[in-house]
C-alpha positions in Angstrom: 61.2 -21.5 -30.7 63.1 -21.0 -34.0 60.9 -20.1 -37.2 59.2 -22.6 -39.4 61.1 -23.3 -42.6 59.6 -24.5 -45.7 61.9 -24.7 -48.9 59.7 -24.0 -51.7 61.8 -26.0 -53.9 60.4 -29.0 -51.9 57.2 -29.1 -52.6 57.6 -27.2 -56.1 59.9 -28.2 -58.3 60.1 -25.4 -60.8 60.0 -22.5 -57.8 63.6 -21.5 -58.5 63.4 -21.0 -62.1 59.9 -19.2 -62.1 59.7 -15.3 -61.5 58.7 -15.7 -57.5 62.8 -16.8 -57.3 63.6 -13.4 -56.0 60.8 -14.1 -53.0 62.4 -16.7 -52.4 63.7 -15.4 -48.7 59.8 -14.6 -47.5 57.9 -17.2 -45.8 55.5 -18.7 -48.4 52.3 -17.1 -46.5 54.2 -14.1 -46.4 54.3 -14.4 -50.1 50.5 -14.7 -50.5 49.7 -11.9 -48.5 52.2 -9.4 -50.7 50.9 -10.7 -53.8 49.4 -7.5 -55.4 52.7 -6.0 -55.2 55.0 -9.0 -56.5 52.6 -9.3 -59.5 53.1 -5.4 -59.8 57.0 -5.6 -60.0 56.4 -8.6 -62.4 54.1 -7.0 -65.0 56.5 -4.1 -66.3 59.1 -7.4 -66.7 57.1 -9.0 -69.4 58.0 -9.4 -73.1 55.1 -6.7 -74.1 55.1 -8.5 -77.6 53.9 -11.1 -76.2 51.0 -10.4 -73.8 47.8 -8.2 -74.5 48.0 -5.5 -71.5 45.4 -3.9 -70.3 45.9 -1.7 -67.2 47.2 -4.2 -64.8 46.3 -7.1 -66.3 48.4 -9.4 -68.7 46.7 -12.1 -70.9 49.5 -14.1 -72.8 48.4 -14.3 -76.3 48.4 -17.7 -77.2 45.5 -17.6 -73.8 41.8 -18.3 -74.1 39.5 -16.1 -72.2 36.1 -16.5 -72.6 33.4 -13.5 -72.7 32.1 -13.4 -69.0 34.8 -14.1 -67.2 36.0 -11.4 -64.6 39.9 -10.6 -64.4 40.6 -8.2 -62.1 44.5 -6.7 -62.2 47.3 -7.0 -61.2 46.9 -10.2 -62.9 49.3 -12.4 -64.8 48.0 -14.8 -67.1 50.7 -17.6 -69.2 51.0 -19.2 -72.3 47.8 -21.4 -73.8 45.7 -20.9 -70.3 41.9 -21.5 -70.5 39.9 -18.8 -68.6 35.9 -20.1 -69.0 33.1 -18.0 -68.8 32.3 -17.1 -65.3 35.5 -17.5 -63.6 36.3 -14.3 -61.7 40.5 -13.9 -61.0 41.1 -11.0 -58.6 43.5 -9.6 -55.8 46.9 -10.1 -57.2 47.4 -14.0 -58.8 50.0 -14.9 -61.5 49.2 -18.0 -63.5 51.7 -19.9 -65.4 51.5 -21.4 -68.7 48.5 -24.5 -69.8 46.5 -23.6 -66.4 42.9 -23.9 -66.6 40.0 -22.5 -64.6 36.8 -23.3 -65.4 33.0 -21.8 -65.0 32.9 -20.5 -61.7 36.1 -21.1 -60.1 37.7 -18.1 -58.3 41.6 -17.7 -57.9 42.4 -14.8 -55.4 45.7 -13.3 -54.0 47.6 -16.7 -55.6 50.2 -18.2 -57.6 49.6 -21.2 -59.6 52.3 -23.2 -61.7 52.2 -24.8 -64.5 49.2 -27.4 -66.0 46.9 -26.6 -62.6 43.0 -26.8 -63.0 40.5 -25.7 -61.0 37.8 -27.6 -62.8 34.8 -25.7 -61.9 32.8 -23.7 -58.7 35.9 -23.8 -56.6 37.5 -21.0 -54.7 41.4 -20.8 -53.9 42.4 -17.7 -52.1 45.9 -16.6 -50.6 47.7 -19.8 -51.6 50.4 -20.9 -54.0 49.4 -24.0 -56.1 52.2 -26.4 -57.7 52.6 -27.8 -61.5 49.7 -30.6 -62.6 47.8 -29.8 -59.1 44.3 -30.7 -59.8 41.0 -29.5 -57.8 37.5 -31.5 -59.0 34.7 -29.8 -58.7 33.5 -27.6 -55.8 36.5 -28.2 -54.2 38.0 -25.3 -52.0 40.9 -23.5 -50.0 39.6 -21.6 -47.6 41.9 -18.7 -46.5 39.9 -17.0 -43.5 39.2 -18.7 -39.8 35.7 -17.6 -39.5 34.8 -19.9 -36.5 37.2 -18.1 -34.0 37.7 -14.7 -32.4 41.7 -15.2 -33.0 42.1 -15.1 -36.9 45.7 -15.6 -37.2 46.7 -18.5 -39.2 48.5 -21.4 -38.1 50.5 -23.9 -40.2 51.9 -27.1 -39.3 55.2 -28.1 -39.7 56.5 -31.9 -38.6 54.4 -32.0 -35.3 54.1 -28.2 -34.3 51.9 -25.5 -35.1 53.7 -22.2 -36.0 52.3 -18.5 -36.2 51.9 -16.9 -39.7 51.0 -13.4 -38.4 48.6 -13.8 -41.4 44.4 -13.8 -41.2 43.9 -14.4 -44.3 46.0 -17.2 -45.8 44.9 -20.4 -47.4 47.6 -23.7 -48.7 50.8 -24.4 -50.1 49.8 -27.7 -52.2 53.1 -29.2 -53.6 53.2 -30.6 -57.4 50.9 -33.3 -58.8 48.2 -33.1 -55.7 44.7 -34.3 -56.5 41.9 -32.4 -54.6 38.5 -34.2 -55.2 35.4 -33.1 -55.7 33.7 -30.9 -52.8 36.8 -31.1 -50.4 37.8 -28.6 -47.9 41.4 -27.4 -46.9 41.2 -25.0 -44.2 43.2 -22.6 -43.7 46.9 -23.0 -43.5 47.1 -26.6 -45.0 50.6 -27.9 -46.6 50.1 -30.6 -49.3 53.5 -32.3 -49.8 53.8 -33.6 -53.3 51.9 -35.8 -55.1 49.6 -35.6 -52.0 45.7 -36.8 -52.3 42.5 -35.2 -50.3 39.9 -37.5 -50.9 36.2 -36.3 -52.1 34.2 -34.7 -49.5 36.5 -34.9 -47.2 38.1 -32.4 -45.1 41.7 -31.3 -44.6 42.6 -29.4 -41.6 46.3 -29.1 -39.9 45.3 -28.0 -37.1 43.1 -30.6 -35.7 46.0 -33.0 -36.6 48.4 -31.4 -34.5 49.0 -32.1 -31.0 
């Protein structure tokens, strides 16, 4: 069986011309799960005029941060983002420009483009989120299959399931999706763009593939 492809470009539009370019020959869950050390080799790269830079974590200075939230390096954080109090970033994530997360939401071991918000108590871990992606409240992406001895994740491409060699890895969710308010995408989802998961609902590959 040949390897799963995915051309990032597909489902994000902007990939190419955003700093993960060089990447671009890893599979996207490989990308995920060597996020610490991409955001690493991107933080030395930064226009240090323009960030405030703590340790390993970057805070663009036209960014809000509230008091309370917890940022956790290596961390990238764009242009005129909104960090609320109580949202906790951690495990490697880079975050392009007019993102917001709000109280409660948790971004781990991610990449998120451009005008995404995690409106409020959601959790996204291991996954790489597309420009104007939107997740309503207590929405999540789970990243770990707890419910079986086997944790390697599986993704589904056209009708197939194909290994990752991942346990812990959680969506690619193209451009303009809209998650709504306490969905579920388990582990190893693909959102093609402009794709909708309705609220309370859940969205899971691998029952879908036969």
């Amino acid at each position: 069986m040949s390897d799963p492809v995915i051309f990032p470009n597909e489902l994000i539009a902007t990939f190419e011309a955003s700093p993960l370019a060089r990447w671009r020959e890893l599979a996207l869950w490989e990308l995920t799960s060597k996020s610490e050390i991409v955001v690493r080799q991107m933080l030395p790269e930064l226009i240090v005029t323009e960030f405030n830079i703590c340790g390993e974590v970057a805070i663009h200075k036209t960014a809000t941060v509230e008091s309370g939230a917890v940022l956790k390096g290596p961390l990238i954080i764009g242009p005129h983002c909104f960090i609320a109090a109580g949202a906790y970033l951690r495990g490697g994530n880079w975050v392009a420009e007019h993102c917001t997360f709000g109280p409660g939401a948790e971004l781990k071991s991610s990449f998120v483009f451009s005008g995404t918000k995690l409106a409020h108590f959601n959790f996204v871990g291991d996954s790489i989120l597309g420009e104007d992606v939107n997740l309503e409240a207590g929405s999540i992406i789970c990243n770990y299959r707890n419910e079986r001895q086997n944790k390697e994740v599986l993704v589904r491409i056209g009708t197939k399931l194909h290994r990752t060699g991942c346990e812990k890895f959680g969506a690619i969710v193209g451009d303009n999706c809209r998650i709504g308010a306490n969905a579920v995408l388990a582990p190893g989802a693909i959102m093609r763009s402009g794709a909708i998961v309705r609220r309370a609902s859940l969205l899971d590959d691998e029952l879908q593939a036969k």
